[in-house]
mmJSON file of the N, C-alpha and C atoms, coordinates in Angstrom:
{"data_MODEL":{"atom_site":{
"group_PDB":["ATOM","ATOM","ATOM","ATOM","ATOM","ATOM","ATOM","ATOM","ATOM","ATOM","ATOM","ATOM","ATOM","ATOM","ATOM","ATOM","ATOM","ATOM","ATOM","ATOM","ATOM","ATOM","ATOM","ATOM","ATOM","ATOM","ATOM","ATOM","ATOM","ATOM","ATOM","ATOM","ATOM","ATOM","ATOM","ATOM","ATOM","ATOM","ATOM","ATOM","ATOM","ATOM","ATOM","ATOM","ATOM","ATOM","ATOM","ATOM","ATOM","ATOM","ATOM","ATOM","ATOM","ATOM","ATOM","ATOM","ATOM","ATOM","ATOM","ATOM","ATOM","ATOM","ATOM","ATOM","ATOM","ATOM","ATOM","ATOM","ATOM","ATOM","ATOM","ATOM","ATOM","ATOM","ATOM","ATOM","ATOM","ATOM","ATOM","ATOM","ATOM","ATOM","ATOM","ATOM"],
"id":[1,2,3,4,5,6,7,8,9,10,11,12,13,14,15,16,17,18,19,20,21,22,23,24,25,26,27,28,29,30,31,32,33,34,35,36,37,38,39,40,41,42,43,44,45,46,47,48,49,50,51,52,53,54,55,56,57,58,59,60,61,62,63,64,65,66,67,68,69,70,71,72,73,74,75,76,77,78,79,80,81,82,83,84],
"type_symbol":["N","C","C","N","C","C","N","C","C","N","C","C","N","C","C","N","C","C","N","C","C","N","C","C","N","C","C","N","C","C","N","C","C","N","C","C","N","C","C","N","C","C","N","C","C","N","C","C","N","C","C","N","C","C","N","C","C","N","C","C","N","C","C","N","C","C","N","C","C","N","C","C","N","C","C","N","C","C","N","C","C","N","C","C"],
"label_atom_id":["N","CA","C","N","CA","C","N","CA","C","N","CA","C","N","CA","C","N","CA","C","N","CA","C","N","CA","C","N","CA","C","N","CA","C","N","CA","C","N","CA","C","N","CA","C","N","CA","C","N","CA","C","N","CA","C","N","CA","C","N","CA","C","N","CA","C","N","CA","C","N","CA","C","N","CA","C","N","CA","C","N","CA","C","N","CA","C","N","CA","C","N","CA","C","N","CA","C"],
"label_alt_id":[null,null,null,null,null,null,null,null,null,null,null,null,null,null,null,null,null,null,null,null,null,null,null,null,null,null,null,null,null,null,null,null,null,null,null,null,null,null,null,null,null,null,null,null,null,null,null,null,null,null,null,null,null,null,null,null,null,null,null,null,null,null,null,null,null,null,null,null,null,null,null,null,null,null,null,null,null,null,null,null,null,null,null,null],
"label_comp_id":["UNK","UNK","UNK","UNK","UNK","UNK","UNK","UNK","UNK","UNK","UNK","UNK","UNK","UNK","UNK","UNK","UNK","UNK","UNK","UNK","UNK","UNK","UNK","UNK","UNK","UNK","UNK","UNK","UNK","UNK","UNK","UNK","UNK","UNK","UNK","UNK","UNK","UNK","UNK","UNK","UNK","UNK","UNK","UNK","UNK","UNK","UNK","UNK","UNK","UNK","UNK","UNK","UNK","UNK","UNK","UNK","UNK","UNK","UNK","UNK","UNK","UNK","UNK","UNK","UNK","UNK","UNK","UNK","UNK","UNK","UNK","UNK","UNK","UNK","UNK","UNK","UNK","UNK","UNK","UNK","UNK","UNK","UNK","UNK"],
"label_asym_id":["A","A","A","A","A","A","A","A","A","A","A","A","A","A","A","A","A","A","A","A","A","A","A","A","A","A","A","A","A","A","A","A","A","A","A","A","A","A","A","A","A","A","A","A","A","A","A","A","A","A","A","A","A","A","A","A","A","A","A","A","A","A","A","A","A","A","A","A","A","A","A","A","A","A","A","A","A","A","A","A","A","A","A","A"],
"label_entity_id":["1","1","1","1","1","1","1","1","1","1","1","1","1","1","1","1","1","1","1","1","1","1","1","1","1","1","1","1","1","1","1","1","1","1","1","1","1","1","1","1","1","1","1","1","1","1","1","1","1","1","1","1","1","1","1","1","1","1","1","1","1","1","1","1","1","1","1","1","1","1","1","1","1","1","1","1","1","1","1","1","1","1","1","1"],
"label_seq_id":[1,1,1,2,2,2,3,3,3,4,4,4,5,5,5,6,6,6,7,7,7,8,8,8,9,9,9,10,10,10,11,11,11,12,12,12,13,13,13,14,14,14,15,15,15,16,16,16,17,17,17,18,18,18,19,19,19,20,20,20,21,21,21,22,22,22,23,23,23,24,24,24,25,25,25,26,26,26,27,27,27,28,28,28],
"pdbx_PDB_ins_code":[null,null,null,null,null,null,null,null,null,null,null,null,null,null,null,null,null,null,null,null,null,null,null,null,null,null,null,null,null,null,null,null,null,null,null,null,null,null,null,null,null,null,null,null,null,null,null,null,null,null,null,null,null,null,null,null,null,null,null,null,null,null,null,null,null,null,null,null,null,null,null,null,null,null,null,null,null,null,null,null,null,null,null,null],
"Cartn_x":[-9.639,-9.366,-8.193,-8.268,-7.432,-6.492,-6.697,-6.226,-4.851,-5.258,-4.151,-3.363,-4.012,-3.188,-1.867,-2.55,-2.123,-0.446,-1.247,-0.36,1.016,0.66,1.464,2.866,1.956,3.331,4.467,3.496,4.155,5.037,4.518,5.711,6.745,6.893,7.461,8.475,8.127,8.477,9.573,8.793,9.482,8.523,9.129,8.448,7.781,8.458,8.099,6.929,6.864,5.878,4.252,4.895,4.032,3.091,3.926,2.938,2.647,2.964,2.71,1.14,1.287,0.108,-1.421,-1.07,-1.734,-2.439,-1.632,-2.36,-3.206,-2.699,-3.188,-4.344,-4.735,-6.05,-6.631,-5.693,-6.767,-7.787,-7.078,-7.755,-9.596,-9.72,-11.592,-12.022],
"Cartn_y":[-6.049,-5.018,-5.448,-6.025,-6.403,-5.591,-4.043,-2.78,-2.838,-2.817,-2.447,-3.545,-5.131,-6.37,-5.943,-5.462,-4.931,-4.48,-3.061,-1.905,-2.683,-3.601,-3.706,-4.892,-5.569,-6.049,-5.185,-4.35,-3.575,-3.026,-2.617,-1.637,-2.3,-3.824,-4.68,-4.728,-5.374,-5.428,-4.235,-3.208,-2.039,-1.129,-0.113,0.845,1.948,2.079,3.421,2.725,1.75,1.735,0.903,0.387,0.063,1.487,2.343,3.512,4.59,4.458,5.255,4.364,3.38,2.05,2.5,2.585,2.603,4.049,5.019,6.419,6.929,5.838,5.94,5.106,4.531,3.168,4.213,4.576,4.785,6.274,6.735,8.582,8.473,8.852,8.589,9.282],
"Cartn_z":[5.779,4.762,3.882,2.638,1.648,1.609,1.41,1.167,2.121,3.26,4.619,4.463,3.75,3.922,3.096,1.58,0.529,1.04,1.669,1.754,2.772,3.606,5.121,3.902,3.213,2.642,1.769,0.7,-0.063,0.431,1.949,2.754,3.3,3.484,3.945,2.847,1.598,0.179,-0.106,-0.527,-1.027,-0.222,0.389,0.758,0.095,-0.808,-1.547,-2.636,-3.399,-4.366,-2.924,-2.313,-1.102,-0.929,-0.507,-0.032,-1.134,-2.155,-3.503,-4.163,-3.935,-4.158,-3.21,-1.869,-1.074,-0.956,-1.388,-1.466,-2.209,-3.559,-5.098,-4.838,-4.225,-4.224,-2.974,-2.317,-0.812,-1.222,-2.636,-2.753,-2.791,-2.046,-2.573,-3.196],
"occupancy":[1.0,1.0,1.0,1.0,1.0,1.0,1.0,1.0,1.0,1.0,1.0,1.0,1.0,1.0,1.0,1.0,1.0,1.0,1.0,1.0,1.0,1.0,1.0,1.0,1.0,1.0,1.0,1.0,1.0,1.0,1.0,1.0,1.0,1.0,1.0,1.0,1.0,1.0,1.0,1.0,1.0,1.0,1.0,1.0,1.0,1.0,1.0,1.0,1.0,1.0,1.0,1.0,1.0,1.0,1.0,1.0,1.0,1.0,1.0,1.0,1.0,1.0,1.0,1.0,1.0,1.0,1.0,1.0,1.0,1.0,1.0,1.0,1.0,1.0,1.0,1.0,1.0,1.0,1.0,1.0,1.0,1.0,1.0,1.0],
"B_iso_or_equiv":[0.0,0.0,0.0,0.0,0.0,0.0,0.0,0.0,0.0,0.0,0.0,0.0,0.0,0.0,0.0,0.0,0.0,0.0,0.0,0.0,0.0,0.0,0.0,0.0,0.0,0.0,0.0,0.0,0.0,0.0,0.0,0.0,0.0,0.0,0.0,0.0,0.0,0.0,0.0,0.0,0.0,0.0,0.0,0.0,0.0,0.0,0.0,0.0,0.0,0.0,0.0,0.0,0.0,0.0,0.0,0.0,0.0,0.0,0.0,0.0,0.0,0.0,0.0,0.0,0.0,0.0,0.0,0.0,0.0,0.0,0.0,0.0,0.0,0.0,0.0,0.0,0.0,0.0,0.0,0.0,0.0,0.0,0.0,0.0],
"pdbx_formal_charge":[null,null,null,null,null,null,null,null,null,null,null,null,null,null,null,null,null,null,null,null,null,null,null,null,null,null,null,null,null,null,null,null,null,null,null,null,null,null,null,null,null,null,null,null,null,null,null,null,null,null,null,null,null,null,null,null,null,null,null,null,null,null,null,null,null,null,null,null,null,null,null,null,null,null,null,null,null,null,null,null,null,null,null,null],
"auth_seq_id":[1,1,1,2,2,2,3,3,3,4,4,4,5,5,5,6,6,6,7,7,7,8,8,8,9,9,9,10,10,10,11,11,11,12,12,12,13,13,13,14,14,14,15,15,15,16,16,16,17,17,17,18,18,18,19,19,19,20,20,20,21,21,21,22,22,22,23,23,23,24,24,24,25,25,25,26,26,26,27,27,27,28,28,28],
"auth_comp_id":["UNK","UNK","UNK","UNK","UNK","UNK","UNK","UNK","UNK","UNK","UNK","UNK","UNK","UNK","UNK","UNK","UNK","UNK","UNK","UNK","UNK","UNK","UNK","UNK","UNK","UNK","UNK","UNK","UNK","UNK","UNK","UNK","UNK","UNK","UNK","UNK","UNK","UNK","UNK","UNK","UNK","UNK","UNK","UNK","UNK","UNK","UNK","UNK","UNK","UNK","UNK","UNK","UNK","UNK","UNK","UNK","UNK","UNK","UNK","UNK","UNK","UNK","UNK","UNK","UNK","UNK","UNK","UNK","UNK","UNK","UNK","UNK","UNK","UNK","UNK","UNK","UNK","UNK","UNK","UNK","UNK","UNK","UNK","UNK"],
"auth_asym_id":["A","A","A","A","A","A","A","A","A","A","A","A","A","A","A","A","A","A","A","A","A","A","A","A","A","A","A","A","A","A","A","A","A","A","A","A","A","A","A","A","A","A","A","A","A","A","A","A","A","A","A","A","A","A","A","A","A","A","A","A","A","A","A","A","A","A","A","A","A","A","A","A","A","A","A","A","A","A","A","A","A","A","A","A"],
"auth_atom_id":["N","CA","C","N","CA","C","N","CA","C","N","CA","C","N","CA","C","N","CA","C","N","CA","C","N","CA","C","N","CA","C","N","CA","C","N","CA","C","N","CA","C","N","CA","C","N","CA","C","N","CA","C","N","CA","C","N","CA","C","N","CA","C","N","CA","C","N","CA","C","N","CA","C","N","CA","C","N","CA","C","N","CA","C","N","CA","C","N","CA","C","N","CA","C","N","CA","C"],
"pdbx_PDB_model_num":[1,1,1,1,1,1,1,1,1,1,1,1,1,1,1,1,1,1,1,1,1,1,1,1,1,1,1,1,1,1,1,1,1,1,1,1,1,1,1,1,1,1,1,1,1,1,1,1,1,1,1,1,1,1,1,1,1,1,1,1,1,1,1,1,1,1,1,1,1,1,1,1,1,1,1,1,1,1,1,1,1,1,1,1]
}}}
């Protein structure tokens, strides 16, 4: 899953645009 690869660095990176990223891509 690209997505979770995505998200696990972003959150690593910066947390906040990490999981602002991941909520915004994850909305179905």
């Amino acid at each position: 899953m690209p997505l979770l690869d995505s998200f696990c660095v972003d959150h690593v990176k910066m947390k906040a645009p990490g999981v602002r990223l991941a909520k915004s891509m994850k909305t179905p």
